[in-house]
Residue frames as a rotation matrix with the C-alpha (Angstrom) as fourth column:
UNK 1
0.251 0.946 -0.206 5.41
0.606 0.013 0.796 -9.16
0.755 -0.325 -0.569 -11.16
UNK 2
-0.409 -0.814 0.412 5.59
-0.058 -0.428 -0.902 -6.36
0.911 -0.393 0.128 -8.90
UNK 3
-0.980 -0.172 0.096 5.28
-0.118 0.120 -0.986 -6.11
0.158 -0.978 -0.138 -4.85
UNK 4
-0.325 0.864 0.384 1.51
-0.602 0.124 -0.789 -5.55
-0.729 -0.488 0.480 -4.84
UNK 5
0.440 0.558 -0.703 0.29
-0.787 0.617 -0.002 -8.04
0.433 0.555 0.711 -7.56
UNK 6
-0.430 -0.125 -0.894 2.28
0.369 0.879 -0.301 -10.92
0.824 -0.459 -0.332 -5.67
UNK 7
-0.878 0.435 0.201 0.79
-0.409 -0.461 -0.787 -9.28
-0.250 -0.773 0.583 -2.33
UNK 8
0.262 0.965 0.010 -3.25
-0.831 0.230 -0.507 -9.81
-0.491 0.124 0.862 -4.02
UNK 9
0.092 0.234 -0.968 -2.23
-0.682 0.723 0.109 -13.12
0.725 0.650 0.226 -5.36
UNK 10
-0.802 -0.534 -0.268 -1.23
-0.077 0.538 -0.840 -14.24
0.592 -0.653 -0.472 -2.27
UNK 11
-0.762 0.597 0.252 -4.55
-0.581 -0.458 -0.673 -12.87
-0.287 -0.659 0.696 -0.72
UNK 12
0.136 0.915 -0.379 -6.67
-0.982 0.176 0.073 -14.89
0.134 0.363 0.922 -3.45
UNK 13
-0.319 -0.111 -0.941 -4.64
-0.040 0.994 -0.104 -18.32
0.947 0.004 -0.322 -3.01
UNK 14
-0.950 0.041 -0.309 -5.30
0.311 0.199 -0.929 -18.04
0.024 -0.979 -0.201 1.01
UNK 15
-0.279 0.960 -0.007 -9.18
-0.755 -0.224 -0.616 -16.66
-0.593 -0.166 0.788 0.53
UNK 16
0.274 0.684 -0.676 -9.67
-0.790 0.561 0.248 -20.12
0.549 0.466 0.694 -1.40
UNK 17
-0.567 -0.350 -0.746 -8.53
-0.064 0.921 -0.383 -22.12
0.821 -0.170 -0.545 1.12
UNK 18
-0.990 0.138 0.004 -10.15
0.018 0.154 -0.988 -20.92
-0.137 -0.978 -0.155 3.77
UNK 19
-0.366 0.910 -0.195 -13.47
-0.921 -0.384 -0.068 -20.61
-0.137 0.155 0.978 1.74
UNK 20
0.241 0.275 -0.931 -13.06
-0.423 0.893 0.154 -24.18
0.874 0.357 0.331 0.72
UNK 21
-0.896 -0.444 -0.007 -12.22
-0.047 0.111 -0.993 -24.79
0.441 -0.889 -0.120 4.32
UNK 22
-0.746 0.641 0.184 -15.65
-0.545 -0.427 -0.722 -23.41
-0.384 -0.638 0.667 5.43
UNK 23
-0.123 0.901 -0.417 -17.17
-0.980 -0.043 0.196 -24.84
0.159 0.432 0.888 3.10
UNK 24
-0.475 -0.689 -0.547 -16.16
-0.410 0.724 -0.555 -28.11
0.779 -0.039 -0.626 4.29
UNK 25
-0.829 -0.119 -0.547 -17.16
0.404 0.550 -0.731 -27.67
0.388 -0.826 -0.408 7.65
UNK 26
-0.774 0.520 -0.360 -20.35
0.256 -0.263 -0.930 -25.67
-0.579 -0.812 0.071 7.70
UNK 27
0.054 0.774 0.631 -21.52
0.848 0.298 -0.439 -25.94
-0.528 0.558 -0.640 3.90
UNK 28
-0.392 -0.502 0.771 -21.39
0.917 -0.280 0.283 -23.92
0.074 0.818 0.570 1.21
UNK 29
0.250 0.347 -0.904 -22.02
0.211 -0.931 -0.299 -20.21
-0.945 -0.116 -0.306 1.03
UNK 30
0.436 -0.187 0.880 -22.62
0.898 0.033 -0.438 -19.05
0.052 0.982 0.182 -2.69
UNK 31
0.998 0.016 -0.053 -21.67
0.025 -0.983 0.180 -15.39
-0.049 -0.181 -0.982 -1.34
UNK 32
0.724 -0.685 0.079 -18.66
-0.164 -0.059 0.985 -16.79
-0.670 -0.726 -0.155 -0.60
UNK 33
0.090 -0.200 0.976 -17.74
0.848 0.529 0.030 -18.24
-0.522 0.825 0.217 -3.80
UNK 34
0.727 0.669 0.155 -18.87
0.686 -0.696 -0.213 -15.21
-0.035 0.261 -0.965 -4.92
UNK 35
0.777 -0.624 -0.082 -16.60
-0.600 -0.774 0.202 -12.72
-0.189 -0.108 -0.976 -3.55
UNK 36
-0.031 -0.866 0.499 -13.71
-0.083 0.500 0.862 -15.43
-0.996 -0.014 -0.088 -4.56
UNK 37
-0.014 -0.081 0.997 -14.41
0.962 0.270 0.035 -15.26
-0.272 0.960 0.074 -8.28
UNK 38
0.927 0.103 0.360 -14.73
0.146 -0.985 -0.094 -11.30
0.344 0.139 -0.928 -8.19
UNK 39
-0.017 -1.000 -0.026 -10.52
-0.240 -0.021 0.971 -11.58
-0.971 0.023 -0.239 -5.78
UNK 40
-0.086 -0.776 0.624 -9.97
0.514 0.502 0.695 -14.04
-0.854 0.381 0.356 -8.46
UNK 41
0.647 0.168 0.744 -11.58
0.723 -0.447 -0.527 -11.87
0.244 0.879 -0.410 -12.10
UNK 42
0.980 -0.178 0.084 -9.76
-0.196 -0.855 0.480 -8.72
-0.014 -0.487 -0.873 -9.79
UNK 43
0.598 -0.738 0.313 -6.36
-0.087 0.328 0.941 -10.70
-0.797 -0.589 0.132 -9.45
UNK 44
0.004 -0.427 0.904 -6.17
0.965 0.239 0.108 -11.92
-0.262 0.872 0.413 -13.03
UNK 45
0.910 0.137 0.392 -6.84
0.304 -0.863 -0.403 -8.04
0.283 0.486 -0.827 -14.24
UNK 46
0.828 -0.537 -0.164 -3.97
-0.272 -0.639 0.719 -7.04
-0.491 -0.551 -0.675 -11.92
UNK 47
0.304 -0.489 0.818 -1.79
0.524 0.803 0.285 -9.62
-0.795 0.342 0.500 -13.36
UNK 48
0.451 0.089 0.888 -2.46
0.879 -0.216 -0.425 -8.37
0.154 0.972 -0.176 -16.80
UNK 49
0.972 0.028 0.232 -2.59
0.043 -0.997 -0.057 -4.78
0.230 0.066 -0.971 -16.31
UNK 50
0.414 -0.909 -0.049 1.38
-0.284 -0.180 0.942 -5.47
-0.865 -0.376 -0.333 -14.22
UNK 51
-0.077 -0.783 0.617 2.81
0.255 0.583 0.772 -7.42
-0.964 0.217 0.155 -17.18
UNK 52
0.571 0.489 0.660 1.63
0.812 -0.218 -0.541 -5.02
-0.120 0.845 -0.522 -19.87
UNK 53
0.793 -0.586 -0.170 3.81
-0.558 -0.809 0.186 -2.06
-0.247 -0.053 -0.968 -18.73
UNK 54
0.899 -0.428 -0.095 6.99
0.310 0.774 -0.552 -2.28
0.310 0.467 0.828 -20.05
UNK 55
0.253 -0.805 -0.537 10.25
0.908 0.006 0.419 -2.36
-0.334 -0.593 0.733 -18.73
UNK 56
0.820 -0.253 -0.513 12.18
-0.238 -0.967 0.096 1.27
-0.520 0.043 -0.853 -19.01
UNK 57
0.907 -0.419 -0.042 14.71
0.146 0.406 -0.902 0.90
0.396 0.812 0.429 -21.61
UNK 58
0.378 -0.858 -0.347 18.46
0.647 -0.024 0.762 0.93
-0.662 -0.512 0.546 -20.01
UNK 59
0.958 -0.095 0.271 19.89
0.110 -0.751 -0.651 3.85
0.265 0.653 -0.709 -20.60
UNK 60
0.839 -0.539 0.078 23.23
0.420 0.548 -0.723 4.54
0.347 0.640 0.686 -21.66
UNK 61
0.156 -0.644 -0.749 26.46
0.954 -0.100 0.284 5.07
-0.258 -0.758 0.599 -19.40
UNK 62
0.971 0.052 -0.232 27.12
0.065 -0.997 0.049 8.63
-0.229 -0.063 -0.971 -18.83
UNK 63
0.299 -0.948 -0.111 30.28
0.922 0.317 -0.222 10.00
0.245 -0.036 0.969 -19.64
UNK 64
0.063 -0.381 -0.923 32.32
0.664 -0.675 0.324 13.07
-0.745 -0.633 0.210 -18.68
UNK 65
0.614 -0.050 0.787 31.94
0.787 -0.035 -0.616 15.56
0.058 0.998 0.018 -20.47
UNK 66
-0.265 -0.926 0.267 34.27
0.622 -0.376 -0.686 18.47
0.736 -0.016 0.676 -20.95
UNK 67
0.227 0.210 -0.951 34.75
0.970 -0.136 0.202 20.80
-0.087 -0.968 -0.235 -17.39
UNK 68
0.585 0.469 0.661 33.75
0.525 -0.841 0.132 24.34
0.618 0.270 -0.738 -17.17
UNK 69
-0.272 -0.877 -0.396 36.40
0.482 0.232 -0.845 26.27
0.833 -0.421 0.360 -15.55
């Protein structure tokens, strides 16, 4: 997973706490939900979309080759 996809997962676990936080203490807001299932539909895509690229194949030790005078 690379720097930004842990970066927006980190953004969607801490925008449901604090939505389920609010909603706690001042009642529910469907907007709010809202934009949390659009982070979270936005988060899982990123996911995907990071763990679909594959790795660069390792490529193979250089060697010396003959010196030019």
């Amino acid at each position: 997973m690379s720097g930004p996809t842990k970066t927006m997962t980190v953004l969607t676990c801490t925008a449901l706490v604090l939505t389920t936080a609010y909603t706690v203490a001042l009642g529910s807001s469907g907007w709010l939900w809202f934009g949390l299932m659009v982070l979270f539909v936005a988060t899982i895509g990123m996911a995907a979309a990071d763990s679909s690229i594959p790795d660069a194949p390792p490529r193979p030790p250089t060697r010396p080759g003959p010196t030019q005078p």
